[in-house]
Backbone as CSV, one residue per row, in Angstrom:
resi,resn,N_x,N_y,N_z,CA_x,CA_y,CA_z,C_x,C_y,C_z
1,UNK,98.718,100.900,75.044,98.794,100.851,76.486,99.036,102.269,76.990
2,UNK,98.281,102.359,78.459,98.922,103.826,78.403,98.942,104.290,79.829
3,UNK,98.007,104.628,80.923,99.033,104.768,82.730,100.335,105.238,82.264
4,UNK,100.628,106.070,81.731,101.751,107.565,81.928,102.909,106.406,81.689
5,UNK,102.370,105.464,80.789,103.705,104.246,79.834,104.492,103.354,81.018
6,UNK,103.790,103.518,82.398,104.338,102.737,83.459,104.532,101.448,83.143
7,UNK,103.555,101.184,81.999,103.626,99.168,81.876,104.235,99.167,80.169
8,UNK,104.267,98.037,79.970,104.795,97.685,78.646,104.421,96.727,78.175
9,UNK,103.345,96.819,77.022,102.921,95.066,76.869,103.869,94.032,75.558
10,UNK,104.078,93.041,75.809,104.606,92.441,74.448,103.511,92.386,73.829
11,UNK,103.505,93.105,71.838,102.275,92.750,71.156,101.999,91.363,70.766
12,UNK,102.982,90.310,70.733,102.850,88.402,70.330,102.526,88.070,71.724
13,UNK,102.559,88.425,72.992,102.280,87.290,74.097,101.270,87.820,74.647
14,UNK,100.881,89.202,75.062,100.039,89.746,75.803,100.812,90.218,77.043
15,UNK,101.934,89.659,77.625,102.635,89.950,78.583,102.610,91.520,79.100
16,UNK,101.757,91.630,80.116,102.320,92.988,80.517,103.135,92.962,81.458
17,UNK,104.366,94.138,81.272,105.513,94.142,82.682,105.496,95.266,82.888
18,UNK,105.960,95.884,83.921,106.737,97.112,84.637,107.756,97.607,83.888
19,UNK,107.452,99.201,83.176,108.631,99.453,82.421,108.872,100.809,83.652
20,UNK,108.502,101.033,84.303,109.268,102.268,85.047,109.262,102.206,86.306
21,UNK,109.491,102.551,87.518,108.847,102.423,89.214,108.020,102.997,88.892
22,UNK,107.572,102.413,89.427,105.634,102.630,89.961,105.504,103.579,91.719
23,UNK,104.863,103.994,91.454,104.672,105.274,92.872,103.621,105.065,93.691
24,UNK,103.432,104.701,94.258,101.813,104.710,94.544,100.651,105.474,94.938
25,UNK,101.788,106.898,95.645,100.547,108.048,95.603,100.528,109.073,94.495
26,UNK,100.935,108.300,93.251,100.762,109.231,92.220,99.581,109.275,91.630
27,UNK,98.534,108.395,91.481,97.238,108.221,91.267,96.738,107.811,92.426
28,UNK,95.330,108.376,92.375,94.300,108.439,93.403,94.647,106.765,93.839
29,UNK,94.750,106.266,95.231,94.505,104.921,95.834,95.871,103.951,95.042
30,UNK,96.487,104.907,94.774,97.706,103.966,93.968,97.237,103.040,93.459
31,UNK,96.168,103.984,92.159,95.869,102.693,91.099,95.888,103.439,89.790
32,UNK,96.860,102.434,88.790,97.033,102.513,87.589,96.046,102.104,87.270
33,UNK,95.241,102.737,86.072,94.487,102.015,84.831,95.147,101.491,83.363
34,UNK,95.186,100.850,82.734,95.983,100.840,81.585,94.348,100.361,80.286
35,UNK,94.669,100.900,79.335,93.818,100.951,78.136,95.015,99.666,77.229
36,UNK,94.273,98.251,77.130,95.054,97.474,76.080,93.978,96.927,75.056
37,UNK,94.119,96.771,74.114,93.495,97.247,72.832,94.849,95.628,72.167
38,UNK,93.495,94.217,71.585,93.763,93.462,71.125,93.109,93.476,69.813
39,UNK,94.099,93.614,68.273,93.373,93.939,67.166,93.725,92.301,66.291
40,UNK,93.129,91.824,65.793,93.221,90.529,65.105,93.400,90.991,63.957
41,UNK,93.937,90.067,63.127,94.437,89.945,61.683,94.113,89.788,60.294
42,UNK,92.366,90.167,60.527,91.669,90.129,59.311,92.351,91.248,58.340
43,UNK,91.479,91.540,57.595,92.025,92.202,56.335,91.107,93.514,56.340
44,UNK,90.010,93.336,57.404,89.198,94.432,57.551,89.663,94.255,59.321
45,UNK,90.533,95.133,59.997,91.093,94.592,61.410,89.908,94.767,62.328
46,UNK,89.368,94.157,62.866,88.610,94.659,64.428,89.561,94.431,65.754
47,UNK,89.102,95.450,66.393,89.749,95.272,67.778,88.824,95.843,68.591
48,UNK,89.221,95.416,70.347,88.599,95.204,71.531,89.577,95.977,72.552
49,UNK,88.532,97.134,72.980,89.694,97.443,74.633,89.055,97.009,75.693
50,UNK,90.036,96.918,76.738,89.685,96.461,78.068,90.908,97.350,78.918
51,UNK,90.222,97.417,79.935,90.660,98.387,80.843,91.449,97.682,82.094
52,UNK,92.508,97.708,82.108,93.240,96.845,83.373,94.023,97.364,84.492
53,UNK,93.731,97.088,85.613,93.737,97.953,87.142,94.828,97.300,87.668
54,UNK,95.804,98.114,87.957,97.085,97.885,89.043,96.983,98.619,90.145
55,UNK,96.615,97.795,91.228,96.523,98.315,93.023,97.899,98.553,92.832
56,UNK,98.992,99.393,93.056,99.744,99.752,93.826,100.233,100.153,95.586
57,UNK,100.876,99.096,95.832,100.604,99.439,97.258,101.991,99.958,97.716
58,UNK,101.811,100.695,98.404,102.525,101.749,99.286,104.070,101.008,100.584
59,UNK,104.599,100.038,100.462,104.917,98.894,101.178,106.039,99.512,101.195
60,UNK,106.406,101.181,101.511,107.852,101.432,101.453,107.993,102.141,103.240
61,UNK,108.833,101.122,103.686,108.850,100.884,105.850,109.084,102.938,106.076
62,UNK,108.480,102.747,107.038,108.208,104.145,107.633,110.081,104.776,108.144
63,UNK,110.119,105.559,108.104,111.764,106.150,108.574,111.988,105.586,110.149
64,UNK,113.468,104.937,110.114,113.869,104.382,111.286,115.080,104.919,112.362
65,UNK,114.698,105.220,113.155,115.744,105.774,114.332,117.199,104.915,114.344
66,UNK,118.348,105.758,114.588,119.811,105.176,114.821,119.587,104.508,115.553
67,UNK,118.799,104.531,117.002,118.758,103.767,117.844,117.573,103.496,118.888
68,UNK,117.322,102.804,118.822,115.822,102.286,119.271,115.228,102.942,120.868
69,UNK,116.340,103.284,121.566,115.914,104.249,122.695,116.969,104.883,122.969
70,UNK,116.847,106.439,123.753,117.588,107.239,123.697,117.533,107.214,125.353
71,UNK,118.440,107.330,126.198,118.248,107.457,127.010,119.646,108.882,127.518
72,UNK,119.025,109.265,128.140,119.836,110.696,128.804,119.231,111.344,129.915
73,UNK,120.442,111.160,131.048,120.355,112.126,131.894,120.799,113.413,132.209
74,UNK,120.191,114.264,132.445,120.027,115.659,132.424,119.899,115.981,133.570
75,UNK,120.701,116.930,134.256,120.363,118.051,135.309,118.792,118.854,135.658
76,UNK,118.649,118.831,136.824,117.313,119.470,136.995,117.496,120.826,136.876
77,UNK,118.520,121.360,136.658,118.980,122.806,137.342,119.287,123.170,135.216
78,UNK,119.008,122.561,134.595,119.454,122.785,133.589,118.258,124.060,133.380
79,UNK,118.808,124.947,132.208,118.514,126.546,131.901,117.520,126.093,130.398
80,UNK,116.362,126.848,130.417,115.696,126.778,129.588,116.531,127.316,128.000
81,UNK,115.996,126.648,126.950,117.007,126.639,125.820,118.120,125.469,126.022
82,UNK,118.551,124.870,126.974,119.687,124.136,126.732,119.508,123.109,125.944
83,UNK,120.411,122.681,124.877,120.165,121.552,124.236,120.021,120.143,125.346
84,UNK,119.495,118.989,124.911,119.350,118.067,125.771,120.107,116.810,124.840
85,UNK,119.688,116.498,123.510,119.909,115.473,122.626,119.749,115.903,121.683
86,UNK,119.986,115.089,120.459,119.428,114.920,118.955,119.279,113.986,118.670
87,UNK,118.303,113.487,118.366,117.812,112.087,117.360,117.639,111.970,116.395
88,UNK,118.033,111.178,115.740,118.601,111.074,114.231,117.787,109.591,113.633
89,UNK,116.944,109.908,112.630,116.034,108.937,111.726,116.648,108.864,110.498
90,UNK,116.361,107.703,109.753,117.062,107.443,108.255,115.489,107.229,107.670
91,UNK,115.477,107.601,106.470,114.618,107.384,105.359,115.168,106.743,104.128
92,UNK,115.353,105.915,103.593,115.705,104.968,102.636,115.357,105.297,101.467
93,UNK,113.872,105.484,101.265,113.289,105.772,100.181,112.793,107.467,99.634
94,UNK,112.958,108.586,100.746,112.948,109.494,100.544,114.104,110.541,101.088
95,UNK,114.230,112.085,100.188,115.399,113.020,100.654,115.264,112.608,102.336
96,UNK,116.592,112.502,102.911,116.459,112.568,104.307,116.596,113.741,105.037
97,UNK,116.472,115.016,104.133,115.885,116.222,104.898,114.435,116.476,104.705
98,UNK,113.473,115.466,104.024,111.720,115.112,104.101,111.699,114.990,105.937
99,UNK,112.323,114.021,106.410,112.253,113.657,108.039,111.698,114.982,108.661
100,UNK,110.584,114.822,109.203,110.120,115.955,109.872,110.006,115.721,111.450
101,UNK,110.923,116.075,112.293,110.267,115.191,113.688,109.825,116.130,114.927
102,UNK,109.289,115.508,115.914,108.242,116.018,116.681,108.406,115.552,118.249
103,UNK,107.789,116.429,119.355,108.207,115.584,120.351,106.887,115.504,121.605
104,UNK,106.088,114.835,122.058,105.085,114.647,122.655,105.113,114.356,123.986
105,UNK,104.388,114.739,125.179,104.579,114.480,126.305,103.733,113.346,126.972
106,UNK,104.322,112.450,127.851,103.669,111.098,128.006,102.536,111.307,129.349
107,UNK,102.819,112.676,129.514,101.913,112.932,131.027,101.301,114.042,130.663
108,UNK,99.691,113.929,131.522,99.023,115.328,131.173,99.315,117.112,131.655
109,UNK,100.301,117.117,131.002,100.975,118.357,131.423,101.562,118.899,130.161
110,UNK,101.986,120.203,130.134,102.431,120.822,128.986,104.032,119.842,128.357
111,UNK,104.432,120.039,128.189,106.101,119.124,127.887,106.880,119.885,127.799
112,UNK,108.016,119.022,128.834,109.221,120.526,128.859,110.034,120.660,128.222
113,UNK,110.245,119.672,127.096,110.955,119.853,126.116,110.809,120.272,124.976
114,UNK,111.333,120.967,123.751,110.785,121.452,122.663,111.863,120.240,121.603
115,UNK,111.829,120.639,120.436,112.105,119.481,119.366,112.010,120.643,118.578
116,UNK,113.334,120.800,117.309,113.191,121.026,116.252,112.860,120.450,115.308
117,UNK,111.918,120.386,114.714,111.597,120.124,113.706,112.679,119.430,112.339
118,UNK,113.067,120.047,111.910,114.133,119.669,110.669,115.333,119.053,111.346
119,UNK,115.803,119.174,112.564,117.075,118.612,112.647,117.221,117.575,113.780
120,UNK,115.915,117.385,114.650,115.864,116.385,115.708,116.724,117.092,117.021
121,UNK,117.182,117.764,117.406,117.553,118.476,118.255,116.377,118.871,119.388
122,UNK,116.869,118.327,120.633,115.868,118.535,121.584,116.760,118.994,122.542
123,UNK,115.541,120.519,123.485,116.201,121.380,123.971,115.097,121.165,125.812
124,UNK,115.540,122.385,126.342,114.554,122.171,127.408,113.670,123.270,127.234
125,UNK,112.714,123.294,127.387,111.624,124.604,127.015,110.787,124.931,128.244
126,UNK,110.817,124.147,129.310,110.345,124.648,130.386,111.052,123.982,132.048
127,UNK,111.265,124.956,132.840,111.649,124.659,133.918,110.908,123.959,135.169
């Protein structure tokens, strides 16, 4: 058997299981191949491979906010640079300094706020 020993077969049942976590963007489309090779018990042995495909799917929930809306009021008179908030996301399954966040404007106009990147900190960037 072989997919980087991710699976484990019993040689009496055929049973294949999961011997390690499985990743799913570690191979192309998060798919394992495994090479299993059944040899019978003659005295001159023959054996047969077959090639067996594990979809791995990706089913690990996207990073989730402390709190589902942020709401804050702010001064109009506030000075460019001033901090405004920070928003804070959890990641479960990855370092939670991976969190990369971003901040977009809902109207066609430049956005007056800026967003750091690494720490969720949002400032005012335009008056």
């Amino acid at each position: 058997m072989s997919a980087d020993d991710a699976f484990a077969i019993d040689a009496v049942t055929g049973a294949i299981t999961i011997a390690k976590r499985l990743i799913s963007d570690k191979f192309p489309d998060g798919l394992y191949i495994a090479t299993v090779t059944a040899t019978d018990g003659a005295v001159t042995p023959r054996a047969t491979t077959l090639a067996v495909a594990f979809s791995v799917l990706n089913d690990q929930p996207a990073p989730v906010f402390d709190q589902p809306t942020y709401l804050v009021n702010i001064s109009e008179h506030l000075s460019v640079g001033s901090f405004v908030v920070s928003v804070y996301a959890q990641d479960f399954f990855h370092d939670p300094k991976s969190i990369v966040y971003s901040i977009f404007s809902s109207v066609p106009m430049p956005c007056p706020f800026s967003m750091d990147a690494a720490s969720g900190a949002i400032t005012v960037a335009a008056t």
